[in-house]
TIVO-641453 format. One line per 8 residues: for each residue x, y, z of C-alpha. Coordinates in steps of 0.25 Angstrom, whole numbers, plus 2048, in hexadecimal, padded with zeros to 3 digits. Example, Ala and Ser with C-alpha at 12.3 -4.5 7.8 and 13.67 -1.06 7.14 Angstrom:
% TIVO-641453
831 7EE 81F ~ 837 7FC 81D
% end
This chain:
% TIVO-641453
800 800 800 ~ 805 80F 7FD ~ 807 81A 807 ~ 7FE 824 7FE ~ 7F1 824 807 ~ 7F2 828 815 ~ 7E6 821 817 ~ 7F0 814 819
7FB 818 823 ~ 7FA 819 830 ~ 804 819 83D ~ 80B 80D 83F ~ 809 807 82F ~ 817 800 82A ~ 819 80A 81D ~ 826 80C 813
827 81A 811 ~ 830 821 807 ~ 83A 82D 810 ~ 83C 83A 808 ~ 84C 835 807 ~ 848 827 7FE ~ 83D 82D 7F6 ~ 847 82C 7EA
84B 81D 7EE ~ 83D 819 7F3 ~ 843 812 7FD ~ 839 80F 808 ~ 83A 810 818 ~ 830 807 81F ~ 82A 809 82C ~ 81E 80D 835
815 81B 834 ~ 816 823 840 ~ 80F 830 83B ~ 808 834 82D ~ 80F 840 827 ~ 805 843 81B ~ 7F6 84A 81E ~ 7F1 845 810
7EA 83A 80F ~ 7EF 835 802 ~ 7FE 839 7FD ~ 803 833 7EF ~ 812 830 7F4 ~ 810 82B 800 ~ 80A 830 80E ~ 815 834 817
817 82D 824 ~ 821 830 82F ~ 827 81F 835 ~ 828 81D 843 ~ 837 81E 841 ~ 835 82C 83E ~ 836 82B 82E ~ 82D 832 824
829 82F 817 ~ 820 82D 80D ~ 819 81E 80E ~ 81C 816 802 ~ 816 80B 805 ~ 80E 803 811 ~ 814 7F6 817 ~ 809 7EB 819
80C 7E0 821
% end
């Protein structure tokens, strides 16, 4: 599933965001939202989150177990 609606993510959800520094490489960080960043509900790159480990970025995509 994409990160586009904000609809789907909520604290605690296991994402892979995309930081500002690896938009280039797409690499992805995978961790655990702490805090939802963007107000709209819907945003075409991704909503930015901020992790529990204090990173933000954009969610790429999210992890289902």
């Amino acid at each position: 599933m994409n990160g586009q609606n904000r609809s789907d993510i909520y604290p605690g959800l296991e994402v892979d965001i995309i930081l500002k520094k690896d938009q280039r490489s797409g690499k992805l960080t995978r961790g655990f939202v702490k805090d939802l960043l963007t107000s709209s509900a819907y945003h075409s790159r991704g909503i930015k989150v901020r992790l529990e480990d204090g990173q933000v970025g954009r969610v790429a995509e999210i992890v289902e177990d």
